[in-house]
LUMMIKOL-29391 format. One line per field, with one value per residue (C-alpha): residue number from 1; residue in three letters; x, y, z. Coordinates in nm, 4 decimals, padded with zeros to 6 digits, always signed. Example, Ala and Ser with C-alpha at 12.3 -4.5 7.8 and 13.67 -1.06 7.14 Angstrom:
fivo: (1,2)
markol: (ALA,SER)
east: (+01.2300,+01.3670)
north: (-00.4500,-00.1060)
up: (+00.7800,+00.7140)
//
This chain:
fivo: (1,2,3,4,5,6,7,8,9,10,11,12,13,14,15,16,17,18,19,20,21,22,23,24,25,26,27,28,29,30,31,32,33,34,35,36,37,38,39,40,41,42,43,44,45,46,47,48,49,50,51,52,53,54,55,56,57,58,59,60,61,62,63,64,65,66,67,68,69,70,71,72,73,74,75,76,77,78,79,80,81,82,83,84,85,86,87,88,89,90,91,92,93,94,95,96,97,98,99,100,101,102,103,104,105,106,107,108,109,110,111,112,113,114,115,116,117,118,119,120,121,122,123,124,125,126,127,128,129,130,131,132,133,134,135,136,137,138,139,140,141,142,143,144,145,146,147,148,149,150,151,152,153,154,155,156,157,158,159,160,161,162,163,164,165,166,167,168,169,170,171,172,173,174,175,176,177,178,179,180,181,182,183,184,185,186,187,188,189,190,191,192,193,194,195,196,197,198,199,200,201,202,203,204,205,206,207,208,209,210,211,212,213,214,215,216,217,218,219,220,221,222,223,224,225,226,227,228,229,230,231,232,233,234,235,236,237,238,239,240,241,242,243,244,245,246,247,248,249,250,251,252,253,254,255,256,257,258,259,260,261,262,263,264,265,266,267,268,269,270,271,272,273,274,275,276,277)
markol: (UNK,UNK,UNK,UNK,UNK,UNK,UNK,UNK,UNK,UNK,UNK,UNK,UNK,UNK,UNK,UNK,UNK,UNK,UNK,UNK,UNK,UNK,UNK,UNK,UNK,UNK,UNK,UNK,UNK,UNK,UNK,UNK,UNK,UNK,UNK,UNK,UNK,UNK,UNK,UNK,UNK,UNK,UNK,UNK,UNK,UNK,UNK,UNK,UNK,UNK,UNK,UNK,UNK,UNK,UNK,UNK,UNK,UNK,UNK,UNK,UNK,UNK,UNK,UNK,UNK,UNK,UNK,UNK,UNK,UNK,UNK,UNK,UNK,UNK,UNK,UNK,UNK,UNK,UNK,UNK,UNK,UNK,UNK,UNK,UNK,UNK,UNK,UNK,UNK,UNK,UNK,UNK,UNK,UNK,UNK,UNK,UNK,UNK,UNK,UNK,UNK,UNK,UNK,UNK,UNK,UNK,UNK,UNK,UNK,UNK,UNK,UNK,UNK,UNK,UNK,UNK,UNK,UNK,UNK,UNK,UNK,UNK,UNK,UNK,UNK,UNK,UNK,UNK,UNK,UNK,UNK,UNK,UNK,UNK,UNK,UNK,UNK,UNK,UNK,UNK,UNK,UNK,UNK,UNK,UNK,UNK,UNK,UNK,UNK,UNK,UNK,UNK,UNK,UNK,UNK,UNK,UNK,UNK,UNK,UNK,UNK,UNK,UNK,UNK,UNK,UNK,UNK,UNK,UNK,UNK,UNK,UNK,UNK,UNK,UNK,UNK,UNK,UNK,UNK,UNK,UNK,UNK,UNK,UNK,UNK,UNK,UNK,UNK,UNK,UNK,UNK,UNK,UNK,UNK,UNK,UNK,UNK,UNK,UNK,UNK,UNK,UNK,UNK,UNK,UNK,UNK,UNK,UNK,UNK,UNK,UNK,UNK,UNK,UNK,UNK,UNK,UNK,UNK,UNK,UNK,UNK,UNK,UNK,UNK,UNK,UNK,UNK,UNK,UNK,UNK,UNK,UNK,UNK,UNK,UNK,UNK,UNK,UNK,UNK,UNK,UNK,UNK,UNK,UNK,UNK,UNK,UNK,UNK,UNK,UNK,UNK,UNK,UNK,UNK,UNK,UNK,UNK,UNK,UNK,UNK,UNK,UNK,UNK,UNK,UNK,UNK,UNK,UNK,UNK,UNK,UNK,UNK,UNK,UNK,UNK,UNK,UNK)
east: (+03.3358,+03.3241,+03.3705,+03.7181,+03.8513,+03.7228,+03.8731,+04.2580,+04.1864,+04.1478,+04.4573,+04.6303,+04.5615,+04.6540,+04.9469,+05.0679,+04.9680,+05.2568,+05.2231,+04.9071,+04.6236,+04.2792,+04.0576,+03.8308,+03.4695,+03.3862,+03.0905,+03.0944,+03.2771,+03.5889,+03.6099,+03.6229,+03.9291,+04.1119,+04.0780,+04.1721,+04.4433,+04.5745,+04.6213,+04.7916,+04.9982,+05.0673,+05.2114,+05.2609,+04.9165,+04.7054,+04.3263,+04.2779,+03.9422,+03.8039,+03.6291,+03.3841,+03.0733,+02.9253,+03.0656,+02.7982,+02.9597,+02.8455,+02.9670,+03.3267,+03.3549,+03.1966,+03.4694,+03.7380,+03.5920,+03.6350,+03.9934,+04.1010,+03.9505,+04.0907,+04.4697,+04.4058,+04.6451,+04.4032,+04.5146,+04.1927,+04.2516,+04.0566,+03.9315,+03.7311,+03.4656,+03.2386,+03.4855,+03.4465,+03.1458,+03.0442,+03.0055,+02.8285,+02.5358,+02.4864,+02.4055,+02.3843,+02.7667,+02.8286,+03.0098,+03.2465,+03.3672,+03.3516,+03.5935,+03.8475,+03.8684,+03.9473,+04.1776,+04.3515,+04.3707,+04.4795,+04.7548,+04.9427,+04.9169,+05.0838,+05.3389,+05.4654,+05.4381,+05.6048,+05.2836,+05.2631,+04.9129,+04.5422,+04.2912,+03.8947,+03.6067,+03.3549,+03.2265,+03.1248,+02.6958,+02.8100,+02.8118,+02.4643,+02.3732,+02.4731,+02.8257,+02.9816,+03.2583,+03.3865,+03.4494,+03.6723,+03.8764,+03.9531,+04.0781,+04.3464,+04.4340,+04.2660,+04.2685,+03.9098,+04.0770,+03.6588,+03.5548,+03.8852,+03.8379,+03.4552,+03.3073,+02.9306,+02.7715,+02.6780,+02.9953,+03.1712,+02.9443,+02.9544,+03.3218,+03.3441,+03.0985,+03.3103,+03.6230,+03.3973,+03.4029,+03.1173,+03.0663,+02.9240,+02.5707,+02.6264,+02.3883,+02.4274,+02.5625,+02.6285,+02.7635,+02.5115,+02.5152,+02.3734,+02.0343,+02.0024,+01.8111,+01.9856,+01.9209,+01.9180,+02.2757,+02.4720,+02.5386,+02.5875,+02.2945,+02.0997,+02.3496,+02.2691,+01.9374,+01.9643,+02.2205,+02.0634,+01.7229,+01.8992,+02.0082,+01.6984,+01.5397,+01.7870,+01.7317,+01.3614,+01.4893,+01.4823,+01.8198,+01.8100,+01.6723,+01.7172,+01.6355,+01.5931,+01.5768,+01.3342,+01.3694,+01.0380,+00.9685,+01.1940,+01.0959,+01.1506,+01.2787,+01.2563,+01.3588,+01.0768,+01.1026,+01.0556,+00.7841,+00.5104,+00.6267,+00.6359,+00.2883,+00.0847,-00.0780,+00.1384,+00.4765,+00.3795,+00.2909,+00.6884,+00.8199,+00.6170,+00.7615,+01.1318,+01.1604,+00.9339,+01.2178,+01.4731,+01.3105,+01.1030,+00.7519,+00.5901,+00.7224,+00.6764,+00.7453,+00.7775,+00.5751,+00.8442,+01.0675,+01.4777,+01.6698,+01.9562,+01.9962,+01.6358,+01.7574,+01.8824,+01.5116,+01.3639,+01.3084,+01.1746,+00.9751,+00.8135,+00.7612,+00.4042,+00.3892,+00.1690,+00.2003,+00.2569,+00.1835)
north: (-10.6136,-10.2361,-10.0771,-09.9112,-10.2515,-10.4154,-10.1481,-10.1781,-10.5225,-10.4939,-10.2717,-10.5511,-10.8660,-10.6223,-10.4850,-10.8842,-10.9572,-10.8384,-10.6876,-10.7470,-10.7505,-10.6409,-10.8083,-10.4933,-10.4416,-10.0712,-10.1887,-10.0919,-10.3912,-10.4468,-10.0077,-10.0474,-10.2823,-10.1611,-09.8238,-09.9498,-10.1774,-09.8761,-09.6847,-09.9609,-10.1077,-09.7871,-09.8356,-10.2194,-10.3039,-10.2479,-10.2846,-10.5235,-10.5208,-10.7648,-10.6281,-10.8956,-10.8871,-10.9811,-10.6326,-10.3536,-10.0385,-09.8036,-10.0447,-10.0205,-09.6578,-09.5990,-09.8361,-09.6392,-09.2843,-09.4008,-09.5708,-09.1798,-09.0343,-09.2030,-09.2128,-09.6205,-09.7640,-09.9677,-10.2390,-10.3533,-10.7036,-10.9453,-11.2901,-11.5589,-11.6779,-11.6226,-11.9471,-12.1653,-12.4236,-12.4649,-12.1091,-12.0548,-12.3552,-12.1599,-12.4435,-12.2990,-12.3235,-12.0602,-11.8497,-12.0529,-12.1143,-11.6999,-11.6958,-11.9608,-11.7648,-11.4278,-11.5494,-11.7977,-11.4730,-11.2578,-11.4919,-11.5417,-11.1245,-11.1085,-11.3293,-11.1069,-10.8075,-10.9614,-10.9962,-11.1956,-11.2187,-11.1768,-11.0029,-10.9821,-10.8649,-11.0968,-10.9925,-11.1384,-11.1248,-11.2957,-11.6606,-11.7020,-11.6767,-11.9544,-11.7931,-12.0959,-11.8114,-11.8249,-12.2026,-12.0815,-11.8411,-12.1096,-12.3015,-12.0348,-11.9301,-11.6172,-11.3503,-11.2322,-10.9463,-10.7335,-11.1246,-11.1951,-10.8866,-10.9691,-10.6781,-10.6968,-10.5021,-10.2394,-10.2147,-10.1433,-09.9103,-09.7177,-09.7281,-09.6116,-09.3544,-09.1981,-09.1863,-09.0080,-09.2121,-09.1611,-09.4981,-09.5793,-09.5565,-09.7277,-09.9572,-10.3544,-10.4673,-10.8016,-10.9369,-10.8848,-11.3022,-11.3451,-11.1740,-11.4973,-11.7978,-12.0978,-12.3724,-12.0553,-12.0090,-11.7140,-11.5098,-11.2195,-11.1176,-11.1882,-11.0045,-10.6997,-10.7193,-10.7137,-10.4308,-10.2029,-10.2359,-10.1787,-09.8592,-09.7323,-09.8183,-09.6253,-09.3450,-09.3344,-09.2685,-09.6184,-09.6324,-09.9879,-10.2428,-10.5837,-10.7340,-11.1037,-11.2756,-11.5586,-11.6075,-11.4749,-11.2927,-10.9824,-11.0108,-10.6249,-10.6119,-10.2352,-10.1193,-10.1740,-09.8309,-09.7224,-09.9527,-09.7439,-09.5388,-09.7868,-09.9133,-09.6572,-09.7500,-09.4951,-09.6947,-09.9986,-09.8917,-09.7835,-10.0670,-10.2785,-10.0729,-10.0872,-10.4385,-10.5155,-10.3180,-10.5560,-10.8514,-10.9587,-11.1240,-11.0219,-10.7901,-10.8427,-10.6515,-10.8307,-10.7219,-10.8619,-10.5787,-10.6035,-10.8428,-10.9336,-11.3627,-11.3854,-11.6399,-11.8993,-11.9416,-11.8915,-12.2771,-12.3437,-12.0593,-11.8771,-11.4941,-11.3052,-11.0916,-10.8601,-10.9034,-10.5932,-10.6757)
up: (-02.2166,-02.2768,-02.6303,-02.5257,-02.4282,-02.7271,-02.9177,-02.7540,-02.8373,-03.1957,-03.2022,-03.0056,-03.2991,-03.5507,-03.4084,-03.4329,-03.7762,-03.9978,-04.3025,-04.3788,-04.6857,-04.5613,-04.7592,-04.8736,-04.9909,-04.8688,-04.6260,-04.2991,-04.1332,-04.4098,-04.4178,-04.0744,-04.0785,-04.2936,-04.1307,-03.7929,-04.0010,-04.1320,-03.8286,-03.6478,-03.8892,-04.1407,-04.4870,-04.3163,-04.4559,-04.7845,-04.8743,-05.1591,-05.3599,-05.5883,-05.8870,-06.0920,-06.2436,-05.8951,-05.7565,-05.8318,-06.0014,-05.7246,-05.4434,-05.6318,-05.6574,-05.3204,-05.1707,-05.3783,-05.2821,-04.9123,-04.9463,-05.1177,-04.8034,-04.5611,-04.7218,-04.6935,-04.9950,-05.2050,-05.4747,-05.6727,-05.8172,-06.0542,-05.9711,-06.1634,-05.9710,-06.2477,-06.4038,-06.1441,-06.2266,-05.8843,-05.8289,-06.1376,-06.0912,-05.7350,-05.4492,-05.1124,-05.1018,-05.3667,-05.0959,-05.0190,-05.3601,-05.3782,-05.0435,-05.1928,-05.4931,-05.3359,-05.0855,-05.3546,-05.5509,-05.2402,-05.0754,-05.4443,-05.4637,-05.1177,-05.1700,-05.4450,-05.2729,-04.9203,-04.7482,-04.4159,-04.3400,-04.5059,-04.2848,-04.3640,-04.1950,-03.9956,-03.6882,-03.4085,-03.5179,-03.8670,-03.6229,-03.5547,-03.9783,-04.2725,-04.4301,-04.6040,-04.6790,-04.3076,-04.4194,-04.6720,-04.4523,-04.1972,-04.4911,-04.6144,-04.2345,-04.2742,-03.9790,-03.8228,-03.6223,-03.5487,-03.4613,-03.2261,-03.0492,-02.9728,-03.1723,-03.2933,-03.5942,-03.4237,-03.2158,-03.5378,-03.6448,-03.2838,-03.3280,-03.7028,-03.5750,-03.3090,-03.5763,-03.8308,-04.0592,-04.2886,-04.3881,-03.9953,-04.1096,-04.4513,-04.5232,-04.5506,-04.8693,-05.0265,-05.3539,-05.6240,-05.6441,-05.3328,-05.4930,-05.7188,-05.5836,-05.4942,-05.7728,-06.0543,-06.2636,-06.1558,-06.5357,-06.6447,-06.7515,-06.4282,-06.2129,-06.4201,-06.4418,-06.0383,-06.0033,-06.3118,-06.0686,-05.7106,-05.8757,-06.0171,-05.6783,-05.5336,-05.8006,-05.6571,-05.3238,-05.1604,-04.8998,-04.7784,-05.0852,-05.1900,-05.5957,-05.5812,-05.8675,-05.9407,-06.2818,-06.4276,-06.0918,-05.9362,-05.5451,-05.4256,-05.0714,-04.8999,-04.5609,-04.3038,-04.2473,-04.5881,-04.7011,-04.6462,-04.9602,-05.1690,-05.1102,-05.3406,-05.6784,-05.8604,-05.6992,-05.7925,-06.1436,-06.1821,-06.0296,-06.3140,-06.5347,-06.4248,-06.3723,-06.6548,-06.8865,-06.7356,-06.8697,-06.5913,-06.6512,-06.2775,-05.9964,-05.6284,-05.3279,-05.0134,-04.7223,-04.4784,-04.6229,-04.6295,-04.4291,-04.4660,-04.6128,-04.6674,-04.9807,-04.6815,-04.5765,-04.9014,-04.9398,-04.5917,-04.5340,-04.7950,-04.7203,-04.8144,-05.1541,-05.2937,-05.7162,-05.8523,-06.2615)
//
């Protein structure tokens, strides 16, 4: 099927969704939505956002900077994940438990405000990889309008290209959660120790990075592309002293590089490190 069909498509499922929550995070695929959302369904939809300590600062402002932009209306709501047990221990189910949250959150918000429908953004290239959070949205009757009209990643990013949006070439982003190893308690503390060194990773001119946390060990993930940088003495002796700072005992960087749910095949397949400290 050719983009401009897939496109009149899209408009098509939303144009039959009612007022409608888009259910908002400022990455490519849910600005995307609720772009489209907004210029088929008008003041008939609205972008929610959930803030928590799993949602990094910049991510949150970034997503709000857009939403002004764009004239999208934007509602930013709380939820609890962080007080659900099963979230917290952090199994390999720990999105799902994130999804039933936000839409549990998002469907008692709508039915205040007259709501009809709840909207969110998977795309067609989200199938082939473990999301326990698609569970989650077939549970609550959630609408995949990018994955009903057959529209990949980089359709979406074609499209959000071609309506100017600057986001088009943003790169991928995930809750700060997902950073944690499975088995390893979600808190506070390690979900700032991860954000406070995406950001100073970022502050050393990294675009596309990744902080897992290991406990004692902070395994750095960098862009293929942008590797080569980081592989000098004088980089490795500021990443030791970054993560070190954060309370880390050792810091790796992963040869691999970034991709994106490299914690799903942590367990089975162990990538190759080079120890920094």
């Amino acid at each position: 099927m050719q983009l401009a069909d897939k496109q009149l498509r899209l408009q098509g499922v939303l144009s039959q969704l009612g007022r409608t929550l888009v259910a908002y995070s400022g990455g490519v695929d849910s600005a995307y939505l609720a772009w489209a959302a907004h210029q088929a369904l008008g003041t008939g939809m609205l972008a929610v956002i959930a803030d928590s300590p799993s949602l990094a600062r910049t991510q949150l402002q970034d997503a709000i900077a857009f939403a002004q932009e764009q004239s999208i209306p934007l509602e930013v709501i709380q939820t609890g994940e962080m007080e659900r047990p099963e979230y917290v221990r952090n199994d390999p189910g720990r999105c799902f438990h994130c999804k039933d949250e936000l839409f549990e959150v998002m469907k008692a918000f709508g039915m205040k405000r007259g709501f009809q429908s709840i909207a969110y953004g998977v795309n067609a290239d989200d199938q082939g990889d473990f999301r326990p959070g698609q569970a989650a949205a077939r549970e609550h009757r959630v609408a995949a309008p990018l994955l009903d009209a057959g529209l990949t990643k980089a359709d979406i990013r074609d499209l959000a290209r071609q309506a100017g949006l600057r986001v088009w070439d943003k790169p991928a982003s995930a809750c700060l959660s997902s950073r944690i190893e499975y088995g390893r308690p979600v808190t506070p503390q390690a979900l700032a120790a991860v954000e406070q060194g995406e950001d100073a990773l970022r502050a050393l001119g990294f675009r596309q990075v990744r902080v897992r946390h290991h406990g004692d060990v902070a395994r750095i993930e960098i862009a293929k592309e942008e590797l080569g940088r980081a592989l000098t003495e004088a980089m490795f002796a500021e990443f030791t002293r970054i993560f070190k700072a954060l309370g880390f005992a050792f810091v790796a960087l992963d040869t691999e590089g970034f991709r994106s749910g490299s914690m799903n095949t942590a367990a089975s397949a162990k990538p190759l490190i080079k120890l920094l400290s």
